[in-house]
PAFI-210598 format. One record per residue (C-alpha): residue in three letters; z, x negated, y negated. Coordinates in pm, 1 decimal, m for minus. Each point is the difference from the previous one (the first is absolute). Layout:
<atoms>
<atom numi="ALA" pz="Z" px="X" py="Y"/>
...
</atoms>
This chain:
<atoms>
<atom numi="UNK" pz="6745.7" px="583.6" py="305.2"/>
<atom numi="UNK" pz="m52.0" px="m30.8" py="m354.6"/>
<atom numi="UNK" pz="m300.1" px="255.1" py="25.1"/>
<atom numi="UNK" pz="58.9" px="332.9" py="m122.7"/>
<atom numi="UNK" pz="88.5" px="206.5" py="292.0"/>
<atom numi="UNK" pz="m298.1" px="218.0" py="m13.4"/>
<atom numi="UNK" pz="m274.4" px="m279.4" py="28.7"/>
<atom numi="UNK" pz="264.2" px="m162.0" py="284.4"/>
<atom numi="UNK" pz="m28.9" px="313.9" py="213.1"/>
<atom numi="UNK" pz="m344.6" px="16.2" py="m66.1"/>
<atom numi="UNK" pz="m79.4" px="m343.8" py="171.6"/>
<atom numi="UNK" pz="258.5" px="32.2" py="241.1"/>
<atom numi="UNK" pz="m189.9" px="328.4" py="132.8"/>
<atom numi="UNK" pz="m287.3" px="m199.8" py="86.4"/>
<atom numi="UNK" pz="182.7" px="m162.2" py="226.5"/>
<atom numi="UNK" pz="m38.6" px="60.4" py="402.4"/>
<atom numi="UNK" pz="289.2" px="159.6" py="70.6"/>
<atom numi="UNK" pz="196.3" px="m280.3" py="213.9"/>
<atom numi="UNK" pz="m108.1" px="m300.3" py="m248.2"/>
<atom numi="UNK" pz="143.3" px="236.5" py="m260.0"/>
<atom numi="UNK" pz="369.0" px="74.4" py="234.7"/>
<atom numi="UNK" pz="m31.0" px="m376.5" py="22.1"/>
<atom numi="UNK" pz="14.3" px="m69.6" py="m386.6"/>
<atom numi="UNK" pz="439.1" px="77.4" py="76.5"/>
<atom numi="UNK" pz="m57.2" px="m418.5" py="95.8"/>
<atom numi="UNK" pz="m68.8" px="m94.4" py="m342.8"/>
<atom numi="UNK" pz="336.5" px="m23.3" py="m128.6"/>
<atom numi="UNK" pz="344.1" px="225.5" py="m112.9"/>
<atom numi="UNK" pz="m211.6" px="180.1" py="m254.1"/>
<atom numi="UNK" pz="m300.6" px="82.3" py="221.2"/>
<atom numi="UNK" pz="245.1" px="137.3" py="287.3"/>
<atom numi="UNK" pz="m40.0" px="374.1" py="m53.3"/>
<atom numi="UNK" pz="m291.3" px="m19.9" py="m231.8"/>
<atom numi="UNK" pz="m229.3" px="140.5" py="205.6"/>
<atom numi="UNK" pz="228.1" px="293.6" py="67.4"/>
<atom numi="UNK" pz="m116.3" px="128.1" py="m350.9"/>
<atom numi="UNK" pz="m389.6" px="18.9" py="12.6"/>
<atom numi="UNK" pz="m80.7" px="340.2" py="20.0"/>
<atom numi="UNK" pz="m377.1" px="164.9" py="133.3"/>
<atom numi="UNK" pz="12.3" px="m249.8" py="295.1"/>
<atom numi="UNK" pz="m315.1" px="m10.3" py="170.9"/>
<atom numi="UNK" pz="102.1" px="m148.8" py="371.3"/>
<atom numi="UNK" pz="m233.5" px="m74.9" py="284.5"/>
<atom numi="UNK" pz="166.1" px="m107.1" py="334.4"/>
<atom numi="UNK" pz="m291.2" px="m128.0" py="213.2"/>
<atom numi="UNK" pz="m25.2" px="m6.4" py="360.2"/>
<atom numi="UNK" pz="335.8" px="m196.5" py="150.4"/>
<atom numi="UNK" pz="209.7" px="m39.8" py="m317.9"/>
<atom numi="UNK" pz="339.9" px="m106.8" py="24.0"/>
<atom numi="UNK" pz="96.3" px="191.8" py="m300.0"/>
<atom numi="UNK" pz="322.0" px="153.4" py="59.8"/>
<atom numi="UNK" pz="3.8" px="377.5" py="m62.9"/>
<atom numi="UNK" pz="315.8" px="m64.1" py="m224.0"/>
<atom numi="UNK" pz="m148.5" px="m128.8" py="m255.0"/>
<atom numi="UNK" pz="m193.4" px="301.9" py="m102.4"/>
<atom numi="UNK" pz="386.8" px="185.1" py="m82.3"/>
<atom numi="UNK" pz="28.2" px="m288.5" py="m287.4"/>
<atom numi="UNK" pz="m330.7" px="66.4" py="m193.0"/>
<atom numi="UNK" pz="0.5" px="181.2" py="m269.1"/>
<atom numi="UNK" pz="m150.7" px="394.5" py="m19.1"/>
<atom numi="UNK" pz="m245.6" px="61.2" py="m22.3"/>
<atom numi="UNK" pz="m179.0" px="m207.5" py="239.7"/>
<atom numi="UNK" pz="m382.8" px="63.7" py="m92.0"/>
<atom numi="UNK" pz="m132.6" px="m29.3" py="335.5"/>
<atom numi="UNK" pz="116.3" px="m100.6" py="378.9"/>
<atom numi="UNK" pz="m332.9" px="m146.4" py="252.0"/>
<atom numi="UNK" pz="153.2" px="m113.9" py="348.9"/>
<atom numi="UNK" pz="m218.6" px="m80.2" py="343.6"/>
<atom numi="UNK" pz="271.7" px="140.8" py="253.4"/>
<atom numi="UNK" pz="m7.6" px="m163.1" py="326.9"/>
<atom numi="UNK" pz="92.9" px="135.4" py="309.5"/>
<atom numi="UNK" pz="260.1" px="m229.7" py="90.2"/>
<atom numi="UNK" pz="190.1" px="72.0" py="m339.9"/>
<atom numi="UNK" pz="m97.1" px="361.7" py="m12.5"/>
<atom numi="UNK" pz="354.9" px="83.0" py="m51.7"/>
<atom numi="UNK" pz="m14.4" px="m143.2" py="m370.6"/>
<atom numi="UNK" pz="m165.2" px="210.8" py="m208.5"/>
<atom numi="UNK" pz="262.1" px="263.1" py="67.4"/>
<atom numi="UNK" pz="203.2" px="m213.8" py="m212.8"/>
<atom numi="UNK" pz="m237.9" px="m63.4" py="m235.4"/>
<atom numi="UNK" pz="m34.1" px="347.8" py="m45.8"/>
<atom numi="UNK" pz="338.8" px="109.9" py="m94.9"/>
<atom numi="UNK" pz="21.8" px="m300.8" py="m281.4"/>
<atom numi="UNK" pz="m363.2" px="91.7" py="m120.5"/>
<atom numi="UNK" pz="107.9" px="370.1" py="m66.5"/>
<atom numi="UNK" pz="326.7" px="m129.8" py="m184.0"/>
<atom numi="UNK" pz="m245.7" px="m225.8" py="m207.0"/>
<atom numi="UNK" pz="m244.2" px="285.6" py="m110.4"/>
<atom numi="UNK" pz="m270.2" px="m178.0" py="192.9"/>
<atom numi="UNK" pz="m323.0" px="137.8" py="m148.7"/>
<atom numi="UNK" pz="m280.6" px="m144.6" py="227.2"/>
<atom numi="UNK" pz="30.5" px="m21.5" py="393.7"/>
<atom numi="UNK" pz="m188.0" px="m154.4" py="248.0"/>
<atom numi="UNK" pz="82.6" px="m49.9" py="343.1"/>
<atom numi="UNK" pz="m239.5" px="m166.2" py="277.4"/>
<atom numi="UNK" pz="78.9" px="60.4" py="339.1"/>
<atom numi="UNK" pz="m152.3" px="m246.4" py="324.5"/>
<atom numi="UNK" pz="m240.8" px="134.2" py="176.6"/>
<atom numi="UNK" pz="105.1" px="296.7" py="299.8"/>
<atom numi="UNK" pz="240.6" px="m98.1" py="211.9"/>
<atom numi="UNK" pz="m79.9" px="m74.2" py="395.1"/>
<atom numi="UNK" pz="137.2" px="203.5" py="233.4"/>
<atom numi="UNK" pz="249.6" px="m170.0" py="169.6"/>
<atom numi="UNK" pz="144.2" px="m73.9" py="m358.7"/>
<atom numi="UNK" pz="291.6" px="152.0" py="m226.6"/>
<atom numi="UNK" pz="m47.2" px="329.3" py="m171.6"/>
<atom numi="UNK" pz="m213.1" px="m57.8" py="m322.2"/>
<atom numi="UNK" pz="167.3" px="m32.3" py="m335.5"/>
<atom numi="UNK" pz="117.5" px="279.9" py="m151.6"/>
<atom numi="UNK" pz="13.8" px="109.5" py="m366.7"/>
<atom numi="UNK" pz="272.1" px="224.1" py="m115.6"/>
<atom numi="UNK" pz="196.9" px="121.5" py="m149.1"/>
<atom numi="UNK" pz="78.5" px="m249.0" py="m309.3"/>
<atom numi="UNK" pz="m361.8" px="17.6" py="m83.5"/>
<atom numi="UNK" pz="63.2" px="349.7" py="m145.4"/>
<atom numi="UNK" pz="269.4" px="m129.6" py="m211.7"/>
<atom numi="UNK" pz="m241.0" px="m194.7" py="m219.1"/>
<atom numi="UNK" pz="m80.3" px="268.4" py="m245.1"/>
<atom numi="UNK" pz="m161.6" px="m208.6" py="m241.4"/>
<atom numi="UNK" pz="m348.1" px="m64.9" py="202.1"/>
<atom numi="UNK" pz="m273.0" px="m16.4" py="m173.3"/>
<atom numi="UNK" pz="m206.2" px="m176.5" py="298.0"/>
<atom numi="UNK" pz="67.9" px="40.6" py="334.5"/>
<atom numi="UNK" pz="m168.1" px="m142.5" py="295.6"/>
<atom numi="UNK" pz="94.1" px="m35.5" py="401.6"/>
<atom numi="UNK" pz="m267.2" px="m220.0" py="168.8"/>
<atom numi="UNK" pz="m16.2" px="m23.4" py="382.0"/>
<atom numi="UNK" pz="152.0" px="164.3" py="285.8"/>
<atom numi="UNK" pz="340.8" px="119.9" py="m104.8"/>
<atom numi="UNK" pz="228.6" px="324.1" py="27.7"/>
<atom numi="UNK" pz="104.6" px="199.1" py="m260.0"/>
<atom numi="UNK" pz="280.3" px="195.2" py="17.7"/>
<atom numi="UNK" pz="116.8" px="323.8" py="m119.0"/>
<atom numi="UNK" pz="108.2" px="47.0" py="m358.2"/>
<atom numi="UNK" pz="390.8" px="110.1" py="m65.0"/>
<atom numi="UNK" pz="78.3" px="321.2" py="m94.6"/>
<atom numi="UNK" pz="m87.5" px="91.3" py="m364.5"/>
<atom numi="UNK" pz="m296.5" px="m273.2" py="m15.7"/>
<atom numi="UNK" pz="m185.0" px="114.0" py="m295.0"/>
<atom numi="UNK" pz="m247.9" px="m276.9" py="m12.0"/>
<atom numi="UNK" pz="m136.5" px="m276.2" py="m202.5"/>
<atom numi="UNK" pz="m51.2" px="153.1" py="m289.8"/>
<atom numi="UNK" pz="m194.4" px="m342.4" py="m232.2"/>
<atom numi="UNK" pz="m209.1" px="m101.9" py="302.8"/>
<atom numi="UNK" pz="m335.7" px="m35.2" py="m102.9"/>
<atom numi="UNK" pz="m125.8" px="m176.5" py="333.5"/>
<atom numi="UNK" pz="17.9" px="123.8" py="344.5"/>
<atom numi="UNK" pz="m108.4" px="m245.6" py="271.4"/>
<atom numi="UNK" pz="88.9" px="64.1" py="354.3"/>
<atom numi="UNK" pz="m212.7" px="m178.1" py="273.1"/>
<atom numi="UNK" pz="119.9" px="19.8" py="421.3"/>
<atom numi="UNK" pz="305.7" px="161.0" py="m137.9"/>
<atom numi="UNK" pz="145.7" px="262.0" py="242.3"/>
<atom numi="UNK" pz="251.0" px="283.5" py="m72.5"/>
<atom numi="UNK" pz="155.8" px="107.2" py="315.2"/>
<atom numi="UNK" pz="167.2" px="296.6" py="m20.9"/>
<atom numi="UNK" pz="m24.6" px="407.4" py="m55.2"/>
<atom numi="UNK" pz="m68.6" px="51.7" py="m365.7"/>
<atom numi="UNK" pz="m158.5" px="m325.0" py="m91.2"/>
<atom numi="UNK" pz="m325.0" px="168.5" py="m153.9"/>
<atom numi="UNK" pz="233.1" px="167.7" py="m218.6"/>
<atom numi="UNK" pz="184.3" px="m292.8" py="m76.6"/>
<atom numi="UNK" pz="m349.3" px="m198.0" py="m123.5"/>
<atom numi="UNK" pz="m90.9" px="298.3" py="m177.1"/>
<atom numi="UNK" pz="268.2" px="30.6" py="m177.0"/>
<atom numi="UNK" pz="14.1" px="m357.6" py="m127.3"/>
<atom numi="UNK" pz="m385.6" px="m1.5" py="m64.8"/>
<atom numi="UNK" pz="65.4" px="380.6" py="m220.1"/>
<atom numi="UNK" pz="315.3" px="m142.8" py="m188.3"/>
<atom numi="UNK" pz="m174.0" px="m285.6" py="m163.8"/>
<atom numi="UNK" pz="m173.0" px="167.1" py="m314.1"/>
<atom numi="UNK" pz="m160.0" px="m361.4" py="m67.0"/>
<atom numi="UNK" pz="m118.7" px="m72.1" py="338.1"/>
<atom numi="UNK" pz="m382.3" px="m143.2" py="m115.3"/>
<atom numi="UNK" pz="m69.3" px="m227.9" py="388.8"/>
<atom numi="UNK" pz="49.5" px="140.1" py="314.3"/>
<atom numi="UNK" pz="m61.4" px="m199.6" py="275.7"/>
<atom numi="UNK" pz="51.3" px="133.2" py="383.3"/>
<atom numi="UNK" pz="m114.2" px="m194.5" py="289.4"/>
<atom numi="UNK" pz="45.0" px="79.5" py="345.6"/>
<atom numi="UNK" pz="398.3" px="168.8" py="m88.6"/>
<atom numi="UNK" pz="110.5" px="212.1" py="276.9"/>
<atom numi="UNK" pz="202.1" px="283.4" py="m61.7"/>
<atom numi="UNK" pz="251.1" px="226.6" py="230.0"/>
<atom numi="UNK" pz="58.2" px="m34.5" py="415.2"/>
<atom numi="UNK" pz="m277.7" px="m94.2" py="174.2"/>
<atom numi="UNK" pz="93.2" px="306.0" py="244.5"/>
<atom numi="UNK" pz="32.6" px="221.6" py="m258.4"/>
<atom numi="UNK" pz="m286.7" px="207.8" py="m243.9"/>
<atom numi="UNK" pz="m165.2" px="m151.5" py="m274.9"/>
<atom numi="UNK" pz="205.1" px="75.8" py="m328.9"/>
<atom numi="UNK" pz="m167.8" px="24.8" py="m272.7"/>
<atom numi="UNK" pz="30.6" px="m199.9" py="m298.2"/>
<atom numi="UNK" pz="m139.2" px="168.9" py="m308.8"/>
<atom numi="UNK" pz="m127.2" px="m255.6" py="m270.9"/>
<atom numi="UNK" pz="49.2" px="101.9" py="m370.6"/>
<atom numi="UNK" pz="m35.4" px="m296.1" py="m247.8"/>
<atom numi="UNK" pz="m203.5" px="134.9" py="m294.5"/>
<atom numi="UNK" pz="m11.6" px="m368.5" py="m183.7"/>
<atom numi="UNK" pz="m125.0" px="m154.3" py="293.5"/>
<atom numi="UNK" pz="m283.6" px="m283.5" py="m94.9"/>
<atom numi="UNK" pz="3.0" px="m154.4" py="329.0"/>
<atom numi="UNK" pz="m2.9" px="131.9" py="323.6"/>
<atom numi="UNK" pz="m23.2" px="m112.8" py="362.6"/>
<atom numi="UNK" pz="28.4" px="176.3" py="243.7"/>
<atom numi="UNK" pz="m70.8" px="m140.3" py="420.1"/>
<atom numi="UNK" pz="121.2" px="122.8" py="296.0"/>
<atom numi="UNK" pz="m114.8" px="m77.9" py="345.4"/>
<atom numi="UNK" pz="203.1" px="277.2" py="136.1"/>
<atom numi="UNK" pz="52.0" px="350.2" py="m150.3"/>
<atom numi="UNK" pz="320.6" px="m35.3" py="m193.2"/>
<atom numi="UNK" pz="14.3" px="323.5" py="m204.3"/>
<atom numi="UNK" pz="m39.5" px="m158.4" py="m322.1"/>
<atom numi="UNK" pz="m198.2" px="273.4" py="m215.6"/>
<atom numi="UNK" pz="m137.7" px="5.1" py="m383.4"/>
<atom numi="UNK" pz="85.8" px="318.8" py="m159.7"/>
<atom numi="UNK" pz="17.8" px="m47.6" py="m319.9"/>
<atom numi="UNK" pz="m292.5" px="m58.8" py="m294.3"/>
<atom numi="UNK" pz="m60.4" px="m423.5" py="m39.1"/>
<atom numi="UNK" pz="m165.7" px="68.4" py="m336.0"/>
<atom numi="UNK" pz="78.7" px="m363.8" py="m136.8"/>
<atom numi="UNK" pz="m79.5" px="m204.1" py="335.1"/>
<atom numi="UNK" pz="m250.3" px="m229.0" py="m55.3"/>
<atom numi="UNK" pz="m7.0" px="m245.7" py="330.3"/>
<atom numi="UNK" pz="65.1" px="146.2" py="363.6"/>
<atom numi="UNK" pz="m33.7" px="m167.4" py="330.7"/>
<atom numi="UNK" pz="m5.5" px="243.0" py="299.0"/>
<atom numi="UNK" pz="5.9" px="m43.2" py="355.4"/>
<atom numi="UNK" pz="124.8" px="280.0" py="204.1"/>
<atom numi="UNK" pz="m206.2" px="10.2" py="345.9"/>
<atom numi="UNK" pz="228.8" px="252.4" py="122.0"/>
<atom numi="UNK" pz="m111.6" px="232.5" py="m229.9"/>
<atom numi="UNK" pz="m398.6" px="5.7" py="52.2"/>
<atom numi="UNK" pz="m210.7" px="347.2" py="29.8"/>
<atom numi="UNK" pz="361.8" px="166.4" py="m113.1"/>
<atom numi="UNK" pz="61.4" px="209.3" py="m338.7"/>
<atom numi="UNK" pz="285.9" px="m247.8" py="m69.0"/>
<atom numi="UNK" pz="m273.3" px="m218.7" py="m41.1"/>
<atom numi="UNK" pz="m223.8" px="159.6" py="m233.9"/>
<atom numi="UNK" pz="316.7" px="111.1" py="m208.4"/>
<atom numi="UNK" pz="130.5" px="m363.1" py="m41.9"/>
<atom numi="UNK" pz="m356.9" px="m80.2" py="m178.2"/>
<atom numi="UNK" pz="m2.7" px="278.1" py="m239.2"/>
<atom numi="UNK" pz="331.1" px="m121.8" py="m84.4"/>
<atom numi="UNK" pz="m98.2" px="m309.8" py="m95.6"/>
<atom numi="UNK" pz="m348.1" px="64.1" py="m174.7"/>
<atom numi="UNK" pz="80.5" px="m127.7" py="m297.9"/>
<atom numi="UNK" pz="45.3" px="m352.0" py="105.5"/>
<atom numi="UNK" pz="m252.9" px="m287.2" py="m135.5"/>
<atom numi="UNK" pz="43.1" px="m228.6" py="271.7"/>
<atom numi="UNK" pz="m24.2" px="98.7" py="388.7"/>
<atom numi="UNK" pz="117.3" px="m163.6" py="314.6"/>
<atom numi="UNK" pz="m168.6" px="121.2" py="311.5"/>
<atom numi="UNK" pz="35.8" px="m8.0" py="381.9"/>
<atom numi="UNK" pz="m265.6" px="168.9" py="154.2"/>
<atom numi="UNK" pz="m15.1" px="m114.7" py="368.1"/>
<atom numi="UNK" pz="235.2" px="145.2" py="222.8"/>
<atom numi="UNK" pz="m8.0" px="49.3" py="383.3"/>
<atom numi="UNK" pz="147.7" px="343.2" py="m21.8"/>
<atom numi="UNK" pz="m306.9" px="211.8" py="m160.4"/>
<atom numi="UNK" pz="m341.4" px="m32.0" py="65.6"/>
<atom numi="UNK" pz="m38.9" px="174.3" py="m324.6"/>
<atom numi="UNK" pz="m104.6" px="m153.4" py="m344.4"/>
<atom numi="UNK" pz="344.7" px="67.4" py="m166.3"/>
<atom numi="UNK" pz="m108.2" px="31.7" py="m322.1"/>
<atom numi="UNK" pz="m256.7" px="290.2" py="42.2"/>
<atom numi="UNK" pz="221.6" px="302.5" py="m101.9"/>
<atom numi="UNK" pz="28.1" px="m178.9" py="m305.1"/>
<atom numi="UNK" pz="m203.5" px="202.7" py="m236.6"/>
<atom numi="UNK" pz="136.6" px="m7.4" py="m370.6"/>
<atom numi="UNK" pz="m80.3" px="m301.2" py="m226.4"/>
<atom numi="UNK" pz="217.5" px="m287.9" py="m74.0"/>
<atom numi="UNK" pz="m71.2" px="m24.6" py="m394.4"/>
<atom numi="UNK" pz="204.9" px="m302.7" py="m60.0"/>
<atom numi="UNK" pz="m85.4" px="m205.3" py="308.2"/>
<atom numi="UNK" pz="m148.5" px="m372.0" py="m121.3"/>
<atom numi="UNK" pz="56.4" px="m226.9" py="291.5"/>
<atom numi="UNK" pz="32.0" px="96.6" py="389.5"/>
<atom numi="UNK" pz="74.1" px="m258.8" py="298.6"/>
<atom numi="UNK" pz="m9.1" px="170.1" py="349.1"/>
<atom numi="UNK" pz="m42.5" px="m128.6" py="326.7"/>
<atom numi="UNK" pz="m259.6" px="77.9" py="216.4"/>
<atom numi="UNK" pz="m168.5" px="m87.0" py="356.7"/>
<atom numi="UNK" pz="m371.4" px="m36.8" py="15.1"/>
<atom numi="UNK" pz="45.2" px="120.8" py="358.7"/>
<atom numi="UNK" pz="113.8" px="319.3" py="m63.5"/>
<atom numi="UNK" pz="m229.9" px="289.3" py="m185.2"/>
<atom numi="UNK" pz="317.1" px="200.4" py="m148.8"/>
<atom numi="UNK" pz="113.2" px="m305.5" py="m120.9"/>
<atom numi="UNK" pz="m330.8" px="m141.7" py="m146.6"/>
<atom numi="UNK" pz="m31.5" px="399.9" py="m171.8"/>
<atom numi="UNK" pz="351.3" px="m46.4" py="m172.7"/>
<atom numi="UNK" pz="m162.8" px="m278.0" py="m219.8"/>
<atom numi="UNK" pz="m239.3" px="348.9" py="m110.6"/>
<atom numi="UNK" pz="255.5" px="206.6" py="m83.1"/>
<atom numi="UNK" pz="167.6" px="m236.7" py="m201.3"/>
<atom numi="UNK" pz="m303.7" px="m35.6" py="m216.2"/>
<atom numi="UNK" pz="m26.4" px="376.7" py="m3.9"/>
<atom numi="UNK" pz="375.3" px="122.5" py="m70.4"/>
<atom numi="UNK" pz="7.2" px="m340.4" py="m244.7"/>
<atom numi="UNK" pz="m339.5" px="9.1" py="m192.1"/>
<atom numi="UNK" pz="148.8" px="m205.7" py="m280.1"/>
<atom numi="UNK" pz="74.6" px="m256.3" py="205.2"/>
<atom numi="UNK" pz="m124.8" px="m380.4" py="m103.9"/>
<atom numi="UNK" pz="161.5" px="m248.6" py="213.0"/>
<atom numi="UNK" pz="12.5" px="79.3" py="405.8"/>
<atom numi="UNK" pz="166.0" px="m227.9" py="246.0"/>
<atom numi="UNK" pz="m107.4" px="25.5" py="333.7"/>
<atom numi="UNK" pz="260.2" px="m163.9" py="291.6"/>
<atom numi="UNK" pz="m186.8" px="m28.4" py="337.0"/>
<atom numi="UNK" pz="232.6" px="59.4" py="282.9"/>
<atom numi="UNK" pz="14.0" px="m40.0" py="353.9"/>
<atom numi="UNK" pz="m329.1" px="m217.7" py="10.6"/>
<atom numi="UNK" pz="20.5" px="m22.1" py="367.1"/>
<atom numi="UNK" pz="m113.8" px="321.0" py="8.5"/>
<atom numi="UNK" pz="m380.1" px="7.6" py="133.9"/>
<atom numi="UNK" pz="m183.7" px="268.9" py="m142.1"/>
<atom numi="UNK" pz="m132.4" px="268.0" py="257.1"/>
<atom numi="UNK" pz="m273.9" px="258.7" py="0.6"/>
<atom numi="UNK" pz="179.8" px="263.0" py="m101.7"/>
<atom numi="UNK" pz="128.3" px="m195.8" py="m336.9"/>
<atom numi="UNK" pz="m293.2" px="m209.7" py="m79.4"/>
<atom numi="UNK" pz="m132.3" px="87.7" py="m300.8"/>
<atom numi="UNK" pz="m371.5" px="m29.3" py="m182.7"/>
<atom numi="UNK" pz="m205.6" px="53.8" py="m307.0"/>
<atom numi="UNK" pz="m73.6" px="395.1" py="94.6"/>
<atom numi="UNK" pz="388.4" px="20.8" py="21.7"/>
<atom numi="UNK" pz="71.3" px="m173.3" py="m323.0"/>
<atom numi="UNK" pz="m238.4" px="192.3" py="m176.3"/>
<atom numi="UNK" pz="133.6" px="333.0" py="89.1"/>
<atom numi="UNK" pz="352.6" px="m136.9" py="m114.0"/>
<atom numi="UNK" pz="m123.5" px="m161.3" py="m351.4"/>
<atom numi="UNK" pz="m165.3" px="207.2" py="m326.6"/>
<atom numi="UNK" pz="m84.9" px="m125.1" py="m299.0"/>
<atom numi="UNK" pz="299.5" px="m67.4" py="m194.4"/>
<atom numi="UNK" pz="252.5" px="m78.8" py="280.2"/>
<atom numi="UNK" pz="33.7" px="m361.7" py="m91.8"/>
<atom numi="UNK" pz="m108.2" px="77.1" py="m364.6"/>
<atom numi="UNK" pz="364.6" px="m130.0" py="m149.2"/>
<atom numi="UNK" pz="50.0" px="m310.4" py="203.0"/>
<atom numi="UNK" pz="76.2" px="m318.4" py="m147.6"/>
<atom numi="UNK" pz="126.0" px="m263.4" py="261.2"/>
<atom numi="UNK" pz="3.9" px="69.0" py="364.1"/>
<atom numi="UNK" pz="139.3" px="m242.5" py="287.5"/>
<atom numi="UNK" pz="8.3" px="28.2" py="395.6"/>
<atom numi="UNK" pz="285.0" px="m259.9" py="142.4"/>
<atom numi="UNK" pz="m43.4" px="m104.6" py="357.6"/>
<atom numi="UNK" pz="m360.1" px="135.8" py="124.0"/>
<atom numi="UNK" pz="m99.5" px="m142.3" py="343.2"/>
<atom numi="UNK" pz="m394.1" px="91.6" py="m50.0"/>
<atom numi="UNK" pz="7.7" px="271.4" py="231.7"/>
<atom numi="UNK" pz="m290.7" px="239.0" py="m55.9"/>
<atom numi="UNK" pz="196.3" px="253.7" py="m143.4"/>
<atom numi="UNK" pz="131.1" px="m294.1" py="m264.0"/>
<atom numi="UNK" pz="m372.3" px="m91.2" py="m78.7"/>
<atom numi="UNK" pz="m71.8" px="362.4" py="m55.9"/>
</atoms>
């Protein structure tokens, strides 16, 4: 105790967050010690006994709040929410189980004290969860700087609005990252959610079913994009998220999908001037998908480290999709490969489309 307060709070910060409740043991002086460390960093792992009450006696702000919610306590982070918004809680990340069976209770449900924390800078909502609709007067977070929503679904009339709203109110939004969300009624239309984040550096964007997300607005700073949006082969909104993102050094590719028979990445006819490094999938059984590894090296001719992620290896080539050296050399000239540096194929199965 003789420390000077700053250095004390500086240790006691690296504490995990139930040792550090714990140091109220120590004696009189130590009681409420704790109660004074401000920029808390607290982790509740999976099964903590933590009680949500002792979040109301930190002090604000608390840096950052990481809890793996579990289904049979799903009714706790609605508390923690409404004491992390009164703390200023910068950081948030919430973990959800995995989907819920059937025969189970409704899945958690997020909302609406998670719109009373105002001071995000990070949020994320991991597994299959609901997120409600904002109040009235919502104007979003406006510090967030990361946006990471993966099996998240908003189930209601309006809910594309609602996203786009908090993804167009955060002027320092630099990482995006939406995976699988649903959006709206099932029964309903496809809203559409209108993406504007000017400052993005990091995008990813994967859906397995259409969910209306769109990119409207210019990415000129993003430098690292993942994409994989099946829904969307052979369609314009296809071609117009790539020239959206063609200024991006760093591309993540899925090029095998089940719902075109199409190379998807054949429209694609302007040059990516930035693009360094690509990593796509791709099956060895399929011709489109073997001719999107092409038009990479076409649309990317700067590019000097490719990735190559064989998929679906059960796949046995057939006559229609075999391939051969009169078929590669119609596909390669002289300079395709000119700028490659390092190039790796993960999980070949020696088929004789892999040999070729």
């Amino acid at each position: 105790m003789s420390l000077p307060p700053e250095m004390l709070d500086d240790i006691l910060r690296r504490l995990p967050f139930e040792k550090l409740v714990g140091t109220c043991c120590l004696s009189p002086a130590w009681h409420r010690r704790w109660e004074s460390v401000p920029g808390l960093d607290i982790w509740f792992s999976r099964g903590s006994s933590t009680a949500p009450r002792s979040l109301w006696r930190c002090a604000a702000p608390i840096r950052s709040f990481t809890a793996h919610v579990q289904r049979r306590h799903s009714h706790r982070h609605a508390r923690w929410l409404l004491a992390l918004a009164h703390k200023r809680v910068e950081k948030l990340k919430l973990k959800f189980d995995e989907p819920w069976p059937a025969h189970s209770a409704r899945p958690p449900v997020v909302g609406p004290a998670l719109y009373s924390c105002s001071a995000l800078t990070h949020l994320q909502l991991c597994g299959y969860c609901h997120l409600l609709r904002a109040p009235q007067g919502f104007a979003g977070f406006p510090n967030l700087s990361t946006l990471c929503l993966e099996y998240v679904v908003l189930p209601f009339h309006g809910a594309a609005a609602q996203l786009q709203l908090i993804i167009s109110s955060a002027p320092h939004l630099t990482r995006l990252l939406l995976n699988d969300v649903m959006i709206g009624d099932e029964e309903a239309d496809i809203e559409t959610c209108a993406i504007q984040a000017p400052n993005l550096r990091f995008l990813r964007l994967t859906m397995s079913l259409d969910n209306g997300c769109r990119i409207v607005g210019e990415l000129p700073l993003l430098k690292v994009a993942q994409i994989s949006i099946d829904p969307l082969f052979g369609t314009p909104n296809f071609i117009n998220t790539f020239r959206r993102i063609s200024s991006v050094k760093k591309l993540y590719l899925d090029t095998d999908s089940d719902q075109t028979m199409e190379n998807p990445l054949e429209r694609i006819l302007w040059t990516f001037q930035n693009l360094r490094a690509v990593q796509q999938t791709a099956n060895f059984g399929k011709f489109p998908s073997i001719m999107s590894i092409f038009s990479s090296l076409r649309f990317g001719p700067h590019i000097e480290k490719l990735k190559i992620q064989v998929v679906r290896p059960e796949v046995e080539t057939d006559n229609d999709d075999a391939i051969d050296q009169d078929i590669l050399d119609a596909l390669i000239y002289d300079d395709l490969f000119a700028n490659l540096k390092h190039v790796s194929v993960d999980g070949p199965q020696y088929l004789p489309n892999d040999m070729w």
